[in-house]
C-alpha positions as CSV (number, residue, x, y, z in Angstrom):
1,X,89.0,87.8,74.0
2,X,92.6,87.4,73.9
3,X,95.3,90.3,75.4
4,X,97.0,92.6,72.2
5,X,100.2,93.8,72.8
6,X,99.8,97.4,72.8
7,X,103.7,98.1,72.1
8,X,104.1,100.2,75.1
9,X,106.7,97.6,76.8
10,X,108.2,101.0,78.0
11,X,105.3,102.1,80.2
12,X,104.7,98.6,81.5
13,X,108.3,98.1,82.6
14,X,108.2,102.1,84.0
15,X,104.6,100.5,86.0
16,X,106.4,97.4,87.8
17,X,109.1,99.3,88.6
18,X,107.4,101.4,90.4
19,X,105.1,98.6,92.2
20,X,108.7,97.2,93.1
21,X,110.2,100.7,94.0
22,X,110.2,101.6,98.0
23,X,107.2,104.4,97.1
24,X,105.1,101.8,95.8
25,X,105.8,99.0,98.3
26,X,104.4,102.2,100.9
27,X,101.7,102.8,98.5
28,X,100.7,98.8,98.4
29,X,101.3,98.6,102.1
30,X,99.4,101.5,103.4
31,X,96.7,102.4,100.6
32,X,95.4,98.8,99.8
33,X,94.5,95.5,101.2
34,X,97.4,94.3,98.7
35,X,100.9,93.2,101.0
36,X,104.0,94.4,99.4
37,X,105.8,91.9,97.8
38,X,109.3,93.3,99.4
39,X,108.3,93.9,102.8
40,X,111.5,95.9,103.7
41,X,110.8,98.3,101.0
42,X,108.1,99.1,103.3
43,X,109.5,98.9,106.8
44,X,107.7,100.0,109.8
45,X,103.9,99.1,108.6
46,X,101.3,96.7,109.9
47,X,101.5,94.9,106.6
48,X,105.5,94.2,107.0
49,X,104.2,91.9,109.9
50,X,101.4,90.4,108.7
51,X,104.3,89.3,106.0
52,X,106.6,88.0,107.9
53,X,104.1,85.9,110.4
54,X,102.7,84.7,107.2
55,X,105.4,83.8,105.3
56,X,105.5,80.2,105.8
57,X,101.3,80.6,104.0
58,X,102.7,82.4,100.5
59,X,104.1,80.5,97.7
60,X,105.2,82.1,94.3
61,X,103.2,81.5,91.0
62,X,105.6,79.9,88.5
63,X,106.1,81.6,85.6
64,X,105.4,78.2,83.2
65,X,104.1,77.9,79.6
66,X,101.2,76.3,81.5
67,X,100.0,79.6,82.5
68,X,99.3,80.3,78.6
69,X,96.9,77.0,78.6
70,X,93.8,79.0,79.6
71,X,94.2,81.9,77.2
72,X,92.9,79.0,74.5
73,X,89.4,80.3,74.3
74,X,87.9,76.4,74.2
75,X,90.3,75.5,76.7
76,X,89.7,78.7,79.8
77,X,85.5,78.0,78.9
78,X,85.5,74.9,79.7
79,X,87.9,75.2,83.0
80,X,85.3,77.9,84.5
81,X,82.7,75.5,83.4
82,X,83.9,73.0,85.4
83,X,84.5,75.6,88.3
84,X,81.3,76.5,88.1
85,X,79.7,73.1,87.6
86,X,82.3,72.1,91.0
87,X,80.6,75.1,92.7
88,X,77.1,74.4,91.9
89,X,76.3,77.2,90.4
């Protein structure tokens, strides 16, 4: 199964700016075990510490043309064969 665009970029674009927005920093920050990923949109919360001690721990996915390799549908079967077959199950 492979993702169709929908043709709604309008709505998607609307949805991250509102994760990115100060509301839904809160919302990410208070409501789920998510951490905001701008912590000062959230000031004041538990989460905006666990953030900043943990800094160091977080690095950023890259936004590469490898992250397209595992929507081949030979390719991403065999990588979570191999997960599997790594984890024994």
């Amino acid at each position: 199964m492979s993702p169709r665009p929908d043709g709604r970029a309008d709505l998607a674009a609307a949805f991250i700016g509102f994760l990115l927005s100060r509301e839904g920093q809160g919302i990410l920050a208070d409501r789920t075990p998510l951490l905001p990923l701008i912590p000062t949109r959230a000031p004041g919360t538990q989460t905006e510490r666990q953030v900043r001690d943990h800094i160091g721990t977080f690095l950023p996915v890259r936004l590469t043309p490898g992250l397209l390799t595992y929507l081949d549908e030979l390719k991403r079967r065999d990588f979570l064969y191999a997960c599997k077959t790594a984890l024994g199950r």
